[in-house]
DRENFIRO-551348 format. One record per residue (C-alpha): residue in one letter; x, y, z. Coordinates in steps of 0.02 Angstrom, whole numbers, padded with zeros to 5 digits, always signed. Each point is the difference from the previous one (the first is absolute). Example, Ala and Ser with C-alpha at 12.3 -4.5 7.8 and 13.67 -1.06 7.14 Angstrom:
// DRENFIRO-551348
A+00615-00225+00390 S+00069+00172-00033 
This chain:
// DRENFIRO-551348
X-00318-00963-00031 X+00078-00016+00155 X+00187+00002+00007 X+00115-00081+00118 X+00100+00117+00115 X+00171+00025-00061 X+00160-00088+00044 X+00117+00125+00035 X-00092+00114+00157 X+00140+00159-00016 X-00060+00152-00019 X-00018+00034-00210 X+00154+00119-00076 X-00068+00169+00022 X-00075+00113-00146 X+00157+00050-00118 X+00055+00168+00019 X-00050+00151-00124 X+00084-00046-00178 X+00038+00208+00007 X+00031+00127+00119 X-00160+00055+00085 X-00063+00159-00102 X-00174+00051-00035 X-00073-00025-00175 X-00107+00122-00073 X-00187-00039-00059 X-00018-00059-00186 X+00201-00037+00013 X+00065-00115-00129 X+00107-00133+00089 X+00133-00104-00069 X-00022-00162+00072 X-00041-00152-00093 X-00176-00037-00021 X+00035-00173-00057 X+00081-00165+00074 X+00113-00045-00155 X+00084+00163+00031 X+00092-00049+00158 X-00034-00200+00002 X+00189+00003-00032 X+00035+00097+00170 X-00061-00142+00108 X+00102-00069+00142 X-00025-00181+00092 X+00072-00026+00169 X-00009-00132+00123 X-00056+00091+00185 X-00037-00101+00171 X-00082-00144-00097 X-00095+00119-00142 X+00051+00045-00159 X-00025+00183-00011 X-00009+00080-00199 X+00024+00189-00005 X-00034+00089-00149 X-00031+00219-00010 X-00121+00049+00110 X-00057-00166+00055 X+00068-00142+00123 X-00093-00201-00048 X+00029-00119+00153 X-00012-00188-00031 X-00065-00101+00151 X+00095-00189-00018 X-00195-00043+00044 X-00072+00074-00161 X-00059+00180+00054 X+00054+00153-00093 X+00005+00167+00059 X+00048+00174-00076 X+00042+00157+00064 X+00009+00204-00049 X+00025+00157+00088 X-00152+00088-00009 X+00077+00157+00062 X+00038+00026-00187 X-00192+00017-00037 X-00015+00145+00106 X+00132+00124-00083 X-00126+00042-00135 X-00054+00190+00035 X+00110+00022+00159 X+00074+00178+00042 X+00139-00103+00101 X+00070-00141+00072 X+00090-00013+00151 X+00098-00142+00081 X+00055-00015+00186 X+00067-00125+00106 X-00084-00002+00193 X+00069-00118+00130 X+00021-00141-00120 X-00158+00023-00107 X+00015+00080-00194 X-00141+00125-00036 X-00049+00045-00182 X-00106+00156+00007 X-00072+00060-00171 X-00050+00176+00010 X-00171+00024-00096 X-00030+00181-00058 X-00143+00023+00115 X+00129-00030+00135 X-00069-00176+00040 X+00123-00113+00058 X+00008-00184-00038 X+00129-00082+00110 X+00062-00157-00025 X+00084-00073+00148 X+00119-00160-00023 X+00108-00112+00126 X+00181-00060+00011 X-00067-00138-00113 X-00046+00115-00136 X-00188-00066+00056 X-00164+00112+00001 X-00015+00073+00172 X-00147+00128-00038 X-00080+00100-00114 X-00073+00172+00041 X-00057+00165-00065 X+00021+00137+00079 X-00095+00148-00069 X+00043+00195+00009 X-00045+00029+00164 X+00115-00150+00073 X-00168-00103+00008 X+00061-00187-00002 X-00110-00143-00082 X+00089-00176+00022 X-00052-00102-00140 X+00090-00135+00010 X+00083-00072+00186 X+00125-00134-00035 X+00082+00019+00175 X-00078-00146+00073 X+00047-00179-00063 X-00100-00140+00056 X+00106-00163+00052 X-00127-00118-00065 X+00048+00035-00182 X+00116-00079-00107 X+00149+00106-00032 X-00073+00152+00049 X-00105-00007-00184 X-00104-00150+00000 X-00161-00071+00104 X-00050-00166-00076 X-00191+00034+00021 X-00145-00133-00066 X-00104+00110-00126 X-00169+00079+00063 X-00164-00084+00022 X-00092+00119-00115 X-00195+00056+00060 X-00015+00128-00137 X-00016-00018-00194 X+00163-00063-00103 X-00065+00140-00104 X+00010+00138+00110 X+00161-00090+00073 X+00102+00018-00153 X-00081+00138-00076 X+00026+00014-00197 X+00021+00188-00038 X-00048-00011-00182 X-00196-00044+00019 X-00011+00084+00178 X-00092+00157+00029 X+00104+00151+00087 X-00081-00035+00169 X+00017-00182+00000 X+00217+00043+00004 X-00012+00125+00136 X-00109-00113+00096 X+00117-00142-00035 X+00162+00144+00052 X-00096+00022+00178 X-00052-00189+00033 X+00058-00069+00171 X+00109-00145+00005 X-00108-00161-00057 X+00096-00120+00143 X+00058+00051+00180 X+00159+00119+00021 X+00102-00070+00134 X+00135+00125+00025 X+00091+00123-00119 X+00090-00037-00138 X+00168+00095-00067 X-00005+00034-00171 X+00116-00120-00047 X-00117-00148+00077 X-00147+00058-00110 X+00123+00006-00154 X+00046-00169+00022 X-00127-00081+00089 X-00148-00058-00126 X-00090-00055+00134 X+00002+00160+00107 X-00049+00099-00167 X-00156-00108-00030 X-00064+00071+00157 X-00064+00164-00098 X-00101-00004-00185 X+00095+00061-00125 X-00050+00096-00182 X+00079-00100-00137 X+00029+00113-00188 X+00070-00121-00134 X-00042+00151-00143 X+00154+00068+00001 X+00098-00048-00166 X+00200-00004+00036 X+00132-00024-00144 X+00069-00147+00025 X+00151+00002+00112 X-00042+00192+00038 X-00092+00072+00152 X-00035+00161-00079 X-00167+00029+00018 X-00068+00063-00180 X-00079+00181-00004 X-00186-00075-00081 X+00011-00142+00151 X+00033+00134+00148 X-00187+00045-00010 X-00055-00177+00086 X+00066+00066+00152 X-00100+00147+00024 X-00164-00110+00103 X+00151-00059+00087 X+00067+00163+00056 X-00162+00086+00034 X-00032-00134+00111 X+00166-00013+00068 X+00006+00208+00027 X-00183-00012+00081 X+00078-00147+00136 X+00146+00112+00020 X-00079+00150+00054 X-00115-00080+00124 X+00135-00085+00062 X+00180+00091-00008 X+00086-00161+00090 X-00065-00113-00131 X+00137-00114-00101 X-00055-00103-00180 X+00100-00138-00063 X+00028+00010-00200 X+00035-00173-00037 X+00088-00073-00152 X-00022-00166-00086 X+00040-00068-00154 X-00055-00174-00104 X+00123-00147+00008 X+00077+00047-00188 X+00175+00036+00045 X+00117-00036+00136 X-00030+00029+00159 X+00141+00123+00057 X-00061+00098-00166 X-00178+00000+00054 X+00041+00030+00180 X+00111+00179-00042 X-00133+00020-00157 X-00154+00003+00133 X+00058+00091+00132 X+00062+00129-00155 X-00176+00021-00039 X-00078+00013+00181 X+00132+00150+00004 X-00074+00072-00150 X-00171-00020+00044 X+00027+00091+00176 X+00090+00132-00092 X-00118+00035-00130 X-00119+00027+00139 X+00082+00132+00089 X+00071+00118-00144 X-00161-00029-00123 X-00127-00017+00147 X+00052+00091+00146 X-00003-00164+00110 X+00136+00053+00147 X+00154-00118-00041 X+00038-00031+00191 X-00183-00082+00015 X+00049-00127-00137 X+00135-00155+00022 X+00022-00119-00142 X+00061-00172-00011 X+00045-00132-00133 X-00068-00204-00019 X+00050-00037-00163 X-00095-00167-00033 X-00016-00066+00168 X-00190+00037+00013 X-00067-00032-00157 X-00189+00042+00004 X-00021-00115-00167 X+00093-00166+00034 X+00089+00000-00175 X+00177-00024-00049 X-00045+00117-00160 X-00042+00155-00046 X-00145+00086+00117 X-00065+00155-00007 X-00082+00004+00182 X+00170-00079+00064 X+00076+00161-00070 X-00079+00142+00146 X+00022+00116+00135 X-00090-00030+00128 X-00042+00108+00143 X-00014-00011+00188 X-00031+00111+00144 X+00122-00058+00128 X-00039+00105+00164 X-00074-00105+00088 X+00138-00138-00022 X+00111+00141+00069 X-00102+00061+00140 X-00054-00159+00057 X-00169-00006-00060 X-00035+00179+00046 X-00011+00172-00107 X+00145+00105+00132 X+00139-00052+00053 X+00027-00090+00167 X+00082+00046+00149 X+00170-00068+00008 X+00014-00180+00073 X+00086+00002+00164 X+00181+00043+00038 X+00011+00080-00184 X+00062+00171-00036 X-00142+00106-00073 X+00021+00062-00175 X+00086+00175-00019 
């Protein structure tokens, strides 16, 4: 479905800051954060900002678009802590860098603007070795806010069924193939990260891997112990792109059936994208700075239903690189009159 643009073109409040102070958390660490949406449903705060109404809740900002859209937001520097020896913050010439200190000596430095925006994201190995993953640095003027391209969806020449691929009934090869697919449409320039978050039609560019297996309480995101096991043809495959490609970047997607409100299903999905991505990196080994996740809620329902739906209930996942590279595997050369990235 394609949506119309949204009313209010500002720049979206950026990700809320760290709930705690910054501190590594062992592997296999018992957290105490809720795990379910009744326990802080209470907490929530509604404000009126520059035309939106912006809901902030632990961990999680929900912005209301007058015109209908929803969007949420997280800090996914908080997914990384997991296993660091360190983390480190400094403040350079106006940008804030997180750097979490792996016990290999890896770096993975997370570079924000004034704004509180996403800047960069690079690791840096033990030899000073510098991989940019992710290059925010350039924002096209075309888009809407600096987060959303109102694209027509793709003209597909390929198979729905190897466009939306369903991980249950596909064989291990099948997802990695789908992981490595080029774009099914034209990519006219780069994309930031926040464009391809918010931007259905920028995302339908690449096939995706939809898993609607995974049992979740209801209200929880806590990914059972007997359901973790459906990711593992997810990781392999994701760990196999990975290593061929260290600058590769997979969305984990969250999306919920239209039971509910929508502010609950919003935080509720984007919850369990979160989980998903995490799951993947301590159970798996999939490198945390090579995922990115992202909530829908029920705005892309998959089985037009207002009831209960199983598929509607999935994670879905996308290789984004290309999006973010502009349709190519490397990074790009700055565009002109741009500072390179450091």
């Amino acid at each position: 479905m394609r949506r119309a643009p949204p009313q209010v073109t500002t720049p979206l409040p950026a990700a809320p800051a760290p709930a705690a102070a910054l501190t590594p958390i062992a592997p296999g660490a018992a957290t105490q954060e809720p795990r379910r949406l009744d326990e802080f449903r209470g907490q929530r705060r509604e404000v009126q900002q520059g035309g939106r109404t912006v809901i902030t809740e632990p961990g999680r900002i929900i912005i209301r678009d007058p015109g209908g859209q929803s969007f949420v937001r997280h800090n996914e520097v908080d997914r990384f802590r997991y296993g660091a020896r360190d983390i480190q913050t400094q403040t350079i010439g106006g940008e804030t860098r997180t750097i979490v200190i792996r016990p290999d000596g890896t770096q993975i430095i997370t570079v924000n603007g004034r704004d509180g925006q996403l800047l960069r994201r690079i690791r840096r190995d033990d030899r000073g070795r510098e991989i940019i993953i992710i290059d925010n640095s350039y924002r096209d003027p075309r888009s809407v806010g600096g987060f959303y391209v109102d694209l027509a969806p793709p003209i597909l020449r390929i198979p729905h069924d190897r466009y939306i691929v369903e991980a249950e009934t596909a064989p291990p090869e099948l997802i990695y193939e789908t992981m490595i697919a080029p774009p099914v449409d034209r990519i006219e320039r780069r994309y930031s990260l926040d464009e391809i978050r918010y931007s259905a039609g920028v995302r339908q560019r690449m096939p995706s891997i939809d898993l609607d297996s995974i049992n979740f309480e209801t209200g929880s995101w806590e990914i059972p112990p007997d359901q973790a096991q459906k990711l593992q043809t997810i990781a392999d495959g994701l760990n196999r792109a990975i290593q061929a490609n260290p600058r590769a970047v997979f969305l984990i997607e969250g999306h919920t059936d239209a039971v509910g409100n929508d502010v609950d299903n919003l935080s509720l999905s984007d919850r369990r994208a979160e989980s998903a991505a995490t799951l993947l990196t301590q159970q798996f080994g999939v490198p945390a700075e090579n995922l990115t996740s992202q909530g829908y809620g029920e705005q892309y329902l998959k089985e037009q239903t207002d009831g209960p739906s199983r598929v509607n209930r999935r994670v879905t996942v996308r290789n984004i690189t290309p999006l973010l590279n502009g349709g190519t595997a490397q990074l790009p050369p700055p565009p002109p009159g741009t500072a390179p990235p450091r």
